[in-house]
N, C-alpha and C positions, 0 to 999 in steps of 0.2 A: 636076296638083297643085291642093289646093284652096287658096283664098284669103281668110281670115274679117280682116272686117274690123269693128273696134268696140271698147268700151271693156272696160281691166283695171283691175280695182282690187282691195282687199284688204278683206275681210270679215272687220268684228268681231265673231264671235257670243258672243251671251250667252245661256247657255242655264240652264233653272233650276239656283239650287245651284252650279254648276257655275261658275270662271276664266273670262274672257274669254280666249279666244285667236283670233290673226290668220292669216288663212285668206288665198290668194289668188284670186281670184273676177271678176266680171262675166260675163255670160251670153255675150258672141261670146267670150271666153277658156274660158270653160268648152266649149265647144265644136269649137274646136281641137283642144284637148287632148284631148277625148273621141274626134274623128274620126283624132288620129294614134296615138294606142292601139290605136283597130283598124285599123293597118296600114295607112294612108293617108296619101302624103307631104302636108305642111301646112303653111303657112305661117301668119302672124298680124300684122296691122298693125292698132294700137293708140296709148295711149301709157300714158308711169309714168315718175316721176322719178327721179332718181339719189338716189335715199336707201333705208333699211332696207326698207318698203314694196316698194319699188321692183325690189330685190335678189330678194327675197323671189316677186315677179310671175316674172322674168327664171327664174330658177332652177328655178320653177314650170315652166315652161313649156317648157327645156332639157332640163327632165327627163323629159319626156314626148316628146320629141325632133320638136318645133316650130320651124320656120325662122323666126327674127326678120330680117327685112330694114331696119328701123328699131329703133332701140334705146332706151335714155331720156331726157330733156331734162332742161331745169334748173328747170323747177315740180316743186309736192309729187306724188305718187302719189293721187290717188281712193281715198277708204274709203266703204267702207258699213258703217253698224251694223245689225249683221243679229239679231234678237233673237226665240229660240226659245219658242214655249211648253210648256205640256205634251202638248199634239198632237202635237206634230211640226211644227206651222204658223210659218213665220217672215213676219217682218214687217222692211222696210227701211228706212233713214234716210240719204242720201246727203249726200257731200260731193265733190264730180265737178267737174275740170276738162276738155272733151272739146272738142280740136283736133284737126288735123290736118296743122297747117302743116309740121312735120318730114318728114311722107309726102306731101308732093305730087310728087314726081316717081317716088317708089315706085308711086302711085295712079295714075300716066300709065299706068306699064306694064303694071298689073293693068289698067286698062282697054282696052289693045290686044289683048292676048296669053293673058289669063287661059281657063281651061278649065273651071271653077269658083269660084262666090265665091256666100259668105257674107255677111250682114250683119242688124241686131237690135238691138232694145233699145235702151237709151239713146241708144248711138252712131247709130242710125237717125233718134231725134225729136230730140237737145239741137244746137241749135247753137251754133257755125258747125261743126264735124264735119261736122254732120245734112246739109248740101245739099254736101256732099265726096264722101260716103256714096253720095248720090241718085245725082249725077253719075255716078262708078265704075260704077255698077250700069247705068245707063241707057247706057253707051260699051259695056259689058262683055257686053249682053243677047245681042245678034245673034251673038256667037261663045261664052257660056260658059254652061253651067247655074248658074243663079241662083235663091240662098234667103235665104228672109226669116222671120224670129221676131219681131214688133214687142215682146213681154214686156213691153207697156205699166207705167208707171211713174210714177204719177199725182202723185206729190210732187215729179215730177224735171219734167214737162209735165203743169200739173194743166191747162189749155184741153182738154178733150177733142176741140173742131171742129178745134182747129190737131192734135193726136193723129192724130184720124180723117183728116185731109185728106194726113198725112206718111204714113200705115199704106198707105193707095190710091193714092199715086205709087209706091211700091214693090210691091205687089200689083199692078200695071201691069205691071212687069218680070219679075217674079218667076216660076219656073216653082213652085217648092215653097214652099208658104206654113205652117207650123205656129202655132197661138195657141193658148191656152190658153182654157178658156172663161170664166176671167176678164178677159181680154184683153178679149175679143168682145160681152161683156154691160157690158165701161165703153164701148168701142167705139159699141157699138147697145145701148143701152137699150132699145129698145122693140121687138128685131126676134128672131126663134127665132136661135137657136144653127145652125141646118138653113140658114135663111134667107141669116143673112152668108155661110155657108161655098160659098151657089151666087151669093151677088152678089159674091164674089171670085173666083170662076170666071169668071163673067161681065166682070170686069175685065179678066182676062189670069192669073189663074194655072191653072196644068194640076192640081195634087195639092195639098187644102188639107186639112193635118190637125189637127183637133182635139185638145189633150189636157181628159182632165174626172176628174182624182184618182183616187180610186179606183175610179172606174165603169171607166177605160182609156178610150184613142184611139179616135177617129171619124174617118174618112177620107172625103172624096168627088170622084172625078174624073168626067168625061163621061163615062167608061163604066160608073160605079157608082150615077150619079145616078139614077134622084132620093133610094136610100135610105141610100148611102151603105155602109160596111163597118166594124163595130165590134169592139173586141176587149174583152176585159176587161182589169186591171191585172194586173200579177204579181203574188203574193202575196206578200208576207216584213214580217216584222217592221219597222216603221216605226222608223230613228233618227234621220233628221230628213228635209223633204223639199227642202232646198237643193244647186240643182243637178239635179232629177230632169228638170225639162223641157228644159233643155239637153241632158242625157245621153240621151234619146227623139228629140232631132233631131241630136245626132253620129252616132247609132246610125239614123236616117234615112239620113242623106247617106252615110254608109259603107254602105249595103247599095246605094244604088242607083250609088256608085262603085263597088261589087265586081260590078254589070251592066255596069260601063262608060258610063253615062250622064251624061254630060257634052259639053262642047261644043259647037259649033255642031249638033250633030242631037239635045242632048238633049231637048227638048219633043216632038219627034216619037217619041220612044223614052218618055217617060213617058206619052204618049196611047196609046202601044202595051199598056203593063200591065195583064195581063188579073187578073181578082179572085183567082186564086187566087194570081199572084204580091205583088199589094200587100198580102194575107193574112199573105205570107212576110217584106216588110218589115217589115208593123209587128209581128207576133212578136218581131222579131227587136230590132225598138227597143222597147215593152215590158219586160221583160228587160235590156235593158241598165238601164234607168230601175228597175227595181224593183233591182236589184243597189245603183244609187247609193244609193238613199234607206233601203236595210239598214244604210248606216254613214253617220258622221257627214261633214257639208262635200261640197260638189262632188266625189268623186271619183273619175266616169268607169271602166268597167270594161275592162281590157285583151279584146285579143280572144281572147285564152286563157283570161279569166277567162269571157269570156259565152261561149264554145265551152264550155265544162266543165258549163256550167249547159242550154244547150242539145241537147247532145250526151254525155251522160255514160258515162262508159265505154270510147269511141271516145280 
């Protein structure tokens, strides 16, 4: 089973013209939910309060049939104001409370016992979560396949050295590291997009993959290096692009869970991926991400929906 752990909140978007309506959202939630759509049991340890918001996360999340093992407390729920242009491009504005104290004995056992675990974003850099977060990951390494998304978030931790210094204790543990290259250009300013992605190699990750909009994903492990392996995006009508980098790493972590890579022997099984199969994964997440960003809000393609797109006819 996998195990994401990180913040849910609820995303107000405003798009032109167009009502505000409340969305439920955050990048480790959107990612669960993406990973048990395709078939993969899931769990999500979070938090959201017991109010409308809150309801709203829960329901989300049920419905996509995600095991909540902690539930919600008595603060308000996390909103982002998420605000659309005419691109497609959103922009965010937080209001986040991110503990963890509800799940600490939940997070004992994800640390013993886990087989996969998640973690990203907010919940990764804000504390006090953020060294919860650390901890989990760092008990969790030697027995489970460990992923990390930092989806840097500069108004939520604008310090970018305290950023950079929390992004590389996790890239430490981490076997699958995905950033975006905007992530990695506030990250290193001064350094090639090529460059970070082999000095997180160099730290301890096995598989660090780039996403870069419409160009599509860049991948590079030690057997790809030094040029790495590029795909392009999927093509489809842009309706917005919130959610698409989450839906490229659900769609990640499901193709190399339908190898069976996980556990104590996953690093040795992802240094095993010869190019023509990590060709196959990220096809595979590609496609899922280009599905999301066809419609509007986060939402994650089931695996019948990317098998139809992938596989047509069949």
């Amino acid at each position: 089973m996998l195990t994401v752990i990180g913040e849910a909140l609820v995303d107000l978007v405003q798009r032109p013209g167009v009502e505000s309506h409340a969305h439920p959202g955050g990048s480790p939630m959107n990612v669960a939910v993406g990973v048990s759509r395709l078939g993969h049991e899931t769990q999500f340890i979070g938090r959201y309060g017991s109010d409308a918001y809150g309801d709203l996360i829960e329901e989300h999340l049920r419905a996509s049939g995600v095991i909540l093992p902690v539930g919600a407390d008595a603060k308000k729920t996390s909103v982002a104001q998420a605000k659309t242009g005419e691109t497609g491009a959103t922009d965010y504005e937080f209001d986040i409370d991110w503990s963890l104290d509800a799940a600490e004995a939940t997070l004992e056992e994800v640390a013993k016992k886990a087989t996969a675990v998640h973690v990203g974003s907010i919940g990764a850099m804000l504390e006090p979560g953020a060294s919860a977060v650390l901890e989990t990951v760092r008990q969790a390494a030697p027995h489970a396949l460990i992923s990390y998304d930092p989806n840097c978030r500069p108004t939520i931790v604008s310090d970018v050295s305290v950023a950079r210094e929390r992004a590389e204790n996790l890239v430490r543990y981490a076997h699958v590291v995905k950033a975006s290259d905007e992530d990695l250009l506030w990250l290193y300013p001064h350094r090639a997009l090529e460059e970070s992605a082999r000095a997180w190699l160099d730290l301890g990750a096995s598989l660090v993959v780039i996403t870069r909009g419409e160009m599509g994903p860049w991948a590079l492990t030690r057997k790809t290096s030094p040029e790495g392996l590029a795909l392009p995006a999927y093509r489809v009508e842009v309706a917005d692009t919130v959610g698409a980098g989450d839906s490229l790493m659900a769609a990640l972590l499901a193709a190399l869970l339908d190898r069976d890579i996980e556990g104590k022997d996953a690093r040795a099984a992802i240094e095993l991926l010869s190019k023509d199969d990590l060709k196959e994964i990220l096809a595979f997440s590609v496609v899922a991400a280009g599905i999301t960003v066809s419609r509007q809000g986060a939402n994650p393609p089931t695996r019948e929906e990317l098998d139809a797109v992938l596989y047509p006819g069949q």
